[in-house]
C-alpha positions as CSV (number, residue, x, y, z in Angstrom):
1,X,-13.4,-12.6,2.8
2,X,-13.8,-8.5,2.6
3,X,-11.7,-7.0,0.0
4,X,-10.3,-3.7,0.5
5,X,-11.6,-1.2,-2.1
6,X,-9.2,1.9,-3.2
7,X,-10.8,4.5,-4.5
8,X,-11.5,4.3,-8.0
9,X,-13.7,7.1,-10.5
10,X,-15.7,5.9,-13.5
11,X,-13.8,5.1,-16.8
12,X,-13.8,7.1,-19.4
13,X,-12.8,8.0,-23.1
14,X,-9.7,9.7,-23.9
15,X,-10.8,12.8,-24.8
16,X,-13.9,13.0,-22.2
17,X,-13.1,15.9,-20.3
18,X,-14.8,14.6,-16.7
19,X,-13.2,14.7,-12.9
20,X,-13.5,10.8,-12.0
21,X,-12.1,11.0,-8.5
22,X,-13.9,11.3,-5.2
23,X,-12.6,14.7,-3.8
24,X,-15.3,17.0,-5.3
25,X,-15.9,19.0,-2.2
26,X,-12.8,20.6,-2.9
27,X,-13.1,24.3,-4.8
28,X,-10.5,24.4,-7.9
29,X,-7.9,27.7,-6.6
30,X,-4.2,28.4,-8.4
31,X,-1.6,29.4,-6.3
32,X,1.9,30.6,-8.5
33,X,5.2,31.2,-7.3
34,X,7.7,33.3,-9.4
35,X,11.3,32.9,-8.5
36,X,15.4,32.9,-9.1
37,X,18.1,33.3,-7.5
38,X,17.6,37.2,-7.0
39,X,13.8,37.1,-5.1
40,X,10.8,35.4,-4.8
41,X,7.2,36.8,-5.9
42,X,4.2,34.2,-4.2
43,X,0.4,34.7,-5.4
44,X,-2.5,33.3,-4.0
45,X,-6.0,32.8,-5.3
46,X,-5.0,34.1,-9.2
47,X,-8.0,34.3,-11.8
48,X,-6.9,32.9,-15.5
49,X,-6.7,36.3,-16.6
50,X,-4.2,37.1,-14.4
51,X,-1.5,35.1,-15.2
52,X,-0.4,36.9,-18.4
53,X,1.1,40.1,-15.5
54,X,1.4,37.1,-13.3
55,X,4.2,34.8,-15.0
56,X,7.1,36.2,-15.7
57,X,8.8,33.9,-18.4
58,X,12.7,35.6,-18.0
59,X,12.5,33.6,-14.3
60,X,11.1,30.1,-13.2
61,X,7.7,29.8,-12.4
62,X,5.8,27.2,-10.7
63,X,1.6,27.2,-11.1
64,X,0.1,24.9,-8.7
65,X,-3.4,24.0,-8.8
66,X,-5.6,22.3,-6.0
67,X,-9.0,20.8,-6.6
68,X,-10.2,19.4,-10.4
69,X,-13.8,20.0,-10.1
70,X,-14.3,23.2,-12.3
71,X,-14.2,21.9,-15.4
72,X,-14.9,25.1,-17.3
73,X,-11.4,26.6,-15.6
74,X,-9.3,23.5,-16.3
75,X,-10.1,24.2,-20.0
76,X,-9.4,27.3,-19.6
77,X,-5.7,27.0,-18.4
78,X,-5.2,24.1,-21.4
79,X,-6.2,26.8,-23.7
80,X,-4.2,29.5,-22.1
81,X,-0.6,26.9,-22.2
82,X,-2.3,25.6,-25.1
83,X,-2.4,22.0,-24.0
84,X,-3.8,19.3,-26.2
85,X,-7.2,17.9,-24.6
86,X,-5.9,14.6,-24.4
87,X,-3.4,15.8,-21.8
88,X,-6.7,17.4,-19.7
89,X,-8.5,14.7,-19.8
90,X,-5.7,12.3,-18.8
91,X,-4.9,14.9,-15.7
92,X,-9.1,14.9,-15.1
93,X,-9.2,10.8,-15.2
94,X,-8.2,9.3,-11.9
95,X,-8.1,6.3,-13.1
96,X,-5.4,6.5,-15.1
97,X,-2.5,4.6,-14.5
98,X,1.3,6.4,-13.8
99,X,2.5,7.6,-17.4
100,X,4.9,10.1,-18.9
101,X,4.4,11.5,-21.9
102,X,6.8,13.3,-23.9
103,X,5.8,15.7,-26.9
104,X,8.2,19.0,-29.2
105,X,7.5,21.3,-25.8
106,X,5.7,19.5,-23.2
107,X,6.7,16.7,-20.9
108,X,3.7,15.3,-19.2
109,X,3.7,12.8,-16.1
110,X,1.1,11.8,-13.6
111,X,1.8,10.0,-10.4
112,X,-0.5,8.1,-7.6
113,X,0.7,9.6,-4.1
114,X,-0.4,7.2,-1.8
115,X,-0.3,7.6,2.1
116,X,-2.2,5.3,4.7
117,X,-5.7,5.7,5.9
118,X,-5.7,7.3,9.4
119,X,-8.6,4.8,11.0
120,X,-8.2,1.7,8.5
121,X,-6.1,-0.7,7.1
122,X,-7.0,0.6,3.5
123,X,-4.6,3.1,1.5
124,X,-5.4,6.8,0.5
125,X,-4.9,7.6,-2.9
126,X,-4.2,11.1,-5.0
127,X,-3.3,11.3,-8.0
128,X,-0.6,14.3,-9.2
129,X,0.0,15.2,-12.9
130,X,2.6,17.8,-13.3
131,X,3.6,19.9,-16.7
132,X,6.8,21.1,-18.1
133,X,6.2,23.3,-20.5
134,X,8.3,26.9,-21.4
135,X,10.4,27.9,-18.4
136,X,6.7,26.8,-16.1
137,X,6.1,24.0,-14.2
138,X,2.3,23.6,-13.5
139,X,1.3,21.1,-11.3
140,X,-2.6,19.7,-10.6
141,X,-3.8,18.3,-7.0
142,X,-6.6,17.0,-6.3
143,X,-7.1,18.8,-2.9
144,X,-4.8,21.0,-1.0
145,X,-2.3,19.1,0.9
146,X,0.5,19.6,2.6
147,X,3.1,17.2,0.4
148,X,4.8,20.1,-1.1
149,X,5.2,21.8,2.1
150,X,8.8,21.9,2.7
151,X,9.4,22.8,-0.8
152,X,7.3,26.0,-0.7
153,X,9.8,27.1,2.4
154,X,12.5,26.6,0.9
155,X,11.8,29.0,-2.4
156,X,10.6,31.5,0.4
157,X,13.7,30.9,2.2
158,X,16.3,30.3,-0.5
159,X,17.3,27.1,1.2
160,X,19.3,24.6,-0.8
161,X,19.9,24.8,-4.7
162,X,16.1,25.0,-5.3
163,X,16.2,28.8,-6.5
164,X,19.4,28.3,-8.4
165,X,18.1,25.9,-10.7
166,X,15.4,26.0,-13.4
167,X,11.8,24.3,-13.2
168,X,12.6,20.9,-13.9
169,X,14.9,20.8,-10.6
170,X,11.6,21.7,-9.4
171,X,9.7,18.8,-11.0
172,X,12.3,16.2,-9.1
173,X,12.3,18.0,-6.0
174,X,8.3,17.3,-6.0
175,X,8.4,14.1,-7.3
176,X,10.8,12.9,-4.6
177,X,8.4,14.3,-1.9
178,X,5.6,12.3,-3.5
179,X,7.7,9.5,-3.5
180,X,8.1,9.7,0.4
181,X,4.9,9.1,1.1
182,X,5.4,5.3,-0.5
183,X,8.2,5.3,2.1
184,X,6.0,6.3,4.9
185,X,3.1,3.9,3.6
186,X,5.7,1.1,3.6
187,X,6.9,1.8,7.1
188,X,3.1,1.6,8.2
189,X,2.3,-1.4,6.5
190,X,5.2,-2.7,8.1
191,X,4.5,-1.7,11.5
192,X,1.1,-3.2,11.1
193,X,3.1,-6.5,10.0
194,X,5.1,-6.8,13.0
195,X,1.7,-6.4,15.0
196,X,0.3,-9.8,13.2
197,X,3.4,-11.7,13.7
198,X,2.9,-11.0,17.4
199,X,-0.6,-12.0,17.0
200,X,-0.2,-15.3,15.3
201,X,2.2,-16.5,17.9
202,X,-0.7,-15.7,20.6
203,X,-3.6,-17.2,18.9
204,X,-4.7,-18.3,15.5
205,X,-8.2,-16.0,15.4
206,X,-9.3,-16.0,11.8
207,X,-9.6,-11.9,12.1
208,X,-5.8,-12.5,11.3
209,X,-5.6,-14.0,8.1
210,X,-8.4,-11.8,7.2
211,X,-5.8,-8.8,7.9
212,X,-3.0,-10.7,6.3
213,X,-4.8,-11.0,3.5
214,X,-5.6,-7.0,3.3
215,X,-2.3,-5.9,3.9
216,X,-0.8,-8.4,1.0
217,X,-4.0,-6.2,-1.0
218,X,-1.8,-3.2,0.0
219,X,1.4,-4.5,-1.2
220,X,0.0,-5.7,-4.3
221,X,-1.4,-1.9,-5.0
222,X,2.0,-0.3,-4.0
223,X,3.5,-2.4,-6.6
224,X,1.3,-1.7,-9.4
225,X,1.6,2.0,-8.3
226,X,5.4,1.7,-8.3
227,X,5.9,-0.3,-11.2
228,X,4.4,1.8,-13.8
229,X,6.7,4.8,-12.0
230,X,9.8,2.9,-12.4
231,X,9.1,2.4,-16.2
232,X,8.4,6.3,-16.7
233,X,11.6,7.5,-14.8
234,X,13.6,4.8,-16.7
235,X,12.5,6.4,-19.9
236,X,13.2,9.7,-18.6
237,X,16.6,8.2,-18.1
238,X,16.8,7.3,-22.2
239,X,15.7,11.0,-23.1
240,X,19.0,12.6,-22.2
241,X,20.2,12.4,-25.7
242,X,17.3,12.8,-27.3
243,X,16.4,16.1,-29.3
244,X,13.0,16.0,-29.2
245,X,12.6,17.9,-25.8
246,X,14.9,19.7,-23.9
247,X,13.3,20.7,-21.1
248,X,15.4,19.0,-18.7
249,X,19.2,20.4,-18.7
250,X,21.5,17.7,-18.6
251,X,23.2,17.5,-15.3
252,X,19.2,17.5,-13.6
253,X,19.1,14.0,-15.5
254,X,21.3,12.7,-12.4
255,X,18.5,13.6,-9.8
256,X,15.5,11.2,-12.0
257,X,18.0,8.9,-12.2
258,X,18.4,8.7,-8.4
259,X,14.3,8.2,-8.3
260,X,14.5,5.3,-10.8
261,X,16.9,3.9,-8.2
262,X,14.3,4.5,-5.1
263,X,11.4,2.4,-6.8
264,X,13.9,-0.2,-7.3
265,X,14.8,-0.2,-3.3
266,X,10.7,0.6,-2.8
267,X,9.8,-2.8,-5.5
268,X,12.7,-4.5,-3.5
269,X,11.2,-3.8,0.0
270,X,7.6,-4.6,-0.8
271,X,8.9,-8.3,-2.1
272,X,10.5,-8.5,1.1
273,X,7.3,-7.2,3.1
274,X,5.5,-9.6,1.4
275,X,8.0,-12.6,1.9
276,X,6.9,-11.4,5.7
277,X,3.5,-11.4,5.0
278,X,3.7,-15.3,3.6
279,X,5.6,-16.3,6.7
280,X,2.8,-14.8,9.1
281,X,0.1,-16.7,7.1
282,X,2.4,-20.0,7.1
283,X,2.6,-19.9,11.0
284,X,-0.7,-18.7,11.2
285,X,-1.7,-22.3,9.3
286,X,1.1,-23.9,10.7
287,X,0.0,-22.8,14.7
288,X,-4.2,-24.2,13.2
289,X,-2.3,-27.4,12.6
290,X,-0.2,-27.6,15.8
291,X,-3.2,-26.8,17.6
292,X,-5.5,-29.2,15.7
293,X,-2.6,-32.2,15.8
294,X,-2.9,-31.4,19.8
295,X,-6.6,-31.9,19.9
296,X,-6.5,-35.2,18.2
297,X,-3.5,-36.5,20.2
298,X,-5.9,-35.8,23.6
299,X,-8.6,-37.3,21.9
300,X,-6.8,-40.3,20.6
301,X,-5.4,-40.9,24.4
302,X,-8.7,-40.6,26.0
303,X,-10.2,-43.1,23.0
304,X,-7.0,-45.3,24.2
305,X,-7.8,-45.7,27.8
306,X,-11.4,-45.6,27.4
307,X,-11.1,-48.7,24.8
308,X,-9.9,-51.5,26.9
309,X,-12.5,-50.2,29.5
310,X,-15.0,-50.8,26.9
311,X,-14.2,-54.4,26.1
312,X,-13.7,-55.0,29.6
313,X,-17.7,-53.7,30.8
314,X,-18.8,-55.5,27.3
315,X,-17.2,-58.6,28.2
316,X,-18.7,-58.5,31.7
317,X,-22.3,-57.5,30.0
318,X,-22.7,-60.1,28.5
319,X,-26.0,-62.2,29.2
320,X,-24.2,-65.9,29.7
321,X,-25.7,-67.4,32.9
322,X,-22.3,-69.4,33.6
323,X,-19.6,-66.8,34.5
324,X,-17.6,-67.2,37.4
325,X,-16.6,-63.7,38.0
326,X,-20.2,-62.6,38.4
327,X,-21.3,-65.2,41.6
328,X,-17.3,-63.6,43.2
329,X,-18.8,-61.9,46.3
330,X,-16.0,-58.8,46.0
331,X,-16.0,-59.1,41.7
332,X,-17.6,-55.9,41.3
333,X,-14.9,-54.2,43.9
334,X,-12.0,-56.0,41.7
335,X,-12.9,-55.4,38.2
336,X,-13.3,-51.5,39.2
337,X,-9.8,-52.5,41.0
338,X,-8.5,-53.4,37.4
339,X,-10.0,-51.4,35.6
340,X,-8.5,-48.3,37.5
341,X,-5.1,-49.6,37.7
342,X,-5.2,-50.7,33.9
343,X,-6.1,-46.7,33.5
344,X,-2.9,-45.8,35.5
345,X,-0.8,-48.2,33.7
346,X,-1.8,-46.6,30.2
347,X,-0.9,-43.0,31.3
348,X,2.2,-44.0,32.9
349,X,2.9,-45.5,29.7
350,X,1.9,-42.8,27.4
351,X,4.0,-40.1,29.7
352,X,7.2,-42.5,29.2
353,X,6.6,-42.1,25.6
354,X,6.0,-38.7,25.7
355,X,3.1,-39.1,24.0
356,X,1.3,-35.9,25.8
């Protein structure tokens, strides 16, 4: 049976500073937005060099960074915010599970945004790593996309709370909108669910327990996406009294604690997703069965009728030069006679038991 394969780089040591995904058609660019309540300053396209007149450390700035591929400019920005390799090469390595990472000035976290494929059943993956580090929330993409969107508006608008707030409002506001894409993958998958359900009840092709089987392949990767989420944001949770970093102001603990609630409610709708997904493959055996139990019930009645026939032409074939029946001048007309009203009398008999 074909497995569905998710995208997956090439593992790699630690420290091995190497961009393992698959999206290296897409040119490395920064894009920085500097903001409070007052105004908004956006630049597009910024060299390294120009971030120190760039970033203005007195207000909240957010550097987001789309494509991984140069190498040489991603060590660059970790030598500019001083990051530790170990960080780069974890934001490099796709393979990387979801993790946060807590050190004296930096909070680290990568996330898997996962959406579904537009002509398949399989799941697109990007993965997200965000850092907190000094009033500047820098964020790494694998490609432009449009997940952050809404969020860019609202800093050029001023809508909502977004502006009043420091960078790590920031850093829930985008991890909730990551987040909804595991909502919108679920709902897919879900829609696709229904779709088999109808399709068992019709037929029992095998193309549909191939499916089943590639959708509970989907549910299985949400959950190991999720999972490892859930663990991070719940240690996120245990950090609020902690003194090693205070990046996060108190009352913005409230909003990661509402994200730790979601992947419960996202684990807690995938079990149930897959609960549907065993039911579909249980009729889908159960309707092979029904259908199979009906073939042998009409081969069993044909065998039934067919055997008295039998041992009524083998009696009558047999090479004995005394039998009556076979000097009768009408015998052949009445042993057809009988043996078509012994026919009738077996399916009259069958129907009254219901037996077809």
């Amino acid at each position: 049976m074909r497995k569905i394969k998710y995208k997956k780089g090439r593992k790699l040591q630690h420290i091995t500073l190497e961009y393992t995904g698959t999206q290296k058609e897409h040119k490395t660019e920064m894009q920085l937005f500097v903001y409070d309540d007052a105004d908004v300053i956006e630049y597009e396209k910024l060299s390294v060099l120009a971030l120190n007149t760039c970033i203005d450390y007195t207000k909240n700035n957010w550097l987001n960074i789309h494509g991984l591929n140069d190498i040489n400019l991603i060590k660059t920005i970790g030598a500019h915010f001083k990051l530790d390799d170990f960080l780069l090469a974890d934001i490099l390595n796709t393979t990387k599970r979801t993790k946060l990472e807590e050190q004296k000035d930096v909070l680290f976290f990568n996330i898997k945004s996962l959406l579904p494929s537009e002509y398949s059943d399989n799941i697109s993956v990007e993965q997200i790593s965000f850092i907190l580090k000094d009033g500047i929330l820098i964020s790494f993409q694998e490609k432009r996309s449009d997940f952050f969107t809404h969020i860019r508006e609202r800093l050029r608008t001023h809508a909502g709370i977004v502006r009043t707030k420091k960078v790590d409002y920031l850093l829930y506001l985008l991890l909730d909108a990551v987040m909804e894409n595991f909502y919108i993958t679920i709902e897919d998958e879900e829609d696709k669910i229904e779709e088999l359900i109808n399709l068992t009840k019709k037929g029992a092709d095998p193309i549909i327990l191939e499916k089943i089987e590639n959708h509970r392949d989907n549910f299985n990767f949400l959950k190991r996406s999720i999972i490892p989420l859930r663990d991070s944001l719940y240690y996120l949770k245990t950090i609020k009294d902690d003194d090693t970093y205070n990046g996060i102001e108190k009352e913005t603990f409230s909003f990661f604690i509402r994200l730790h609630q979601k992947c419960l409610e996202l684990l807690e709708q995938i079990d149930s997703d897959m609960s549907s997904l065993e039911s579909a493959s249980n009729f889908y055996f159960s309707e092979q069965s029904r259908k199979m139990n009906e073939i042998m019930k009409t081969l069993t009645i044909i065998s039934a009728i067919f055997i008295p026939l039998t041992f009524i032409v083998g009696v009558y074939g047999m090479n004995f030069e005394y039998m009556p029946e076979l000097k009768a001048k009408n015998g052949y007309f009445i042993v057809m006679g009988s043996m078509f009203l012994l026919v009738v009398a077996l399916i009259i008999y069958f129907k009254k038991r219901r037996w077809f």
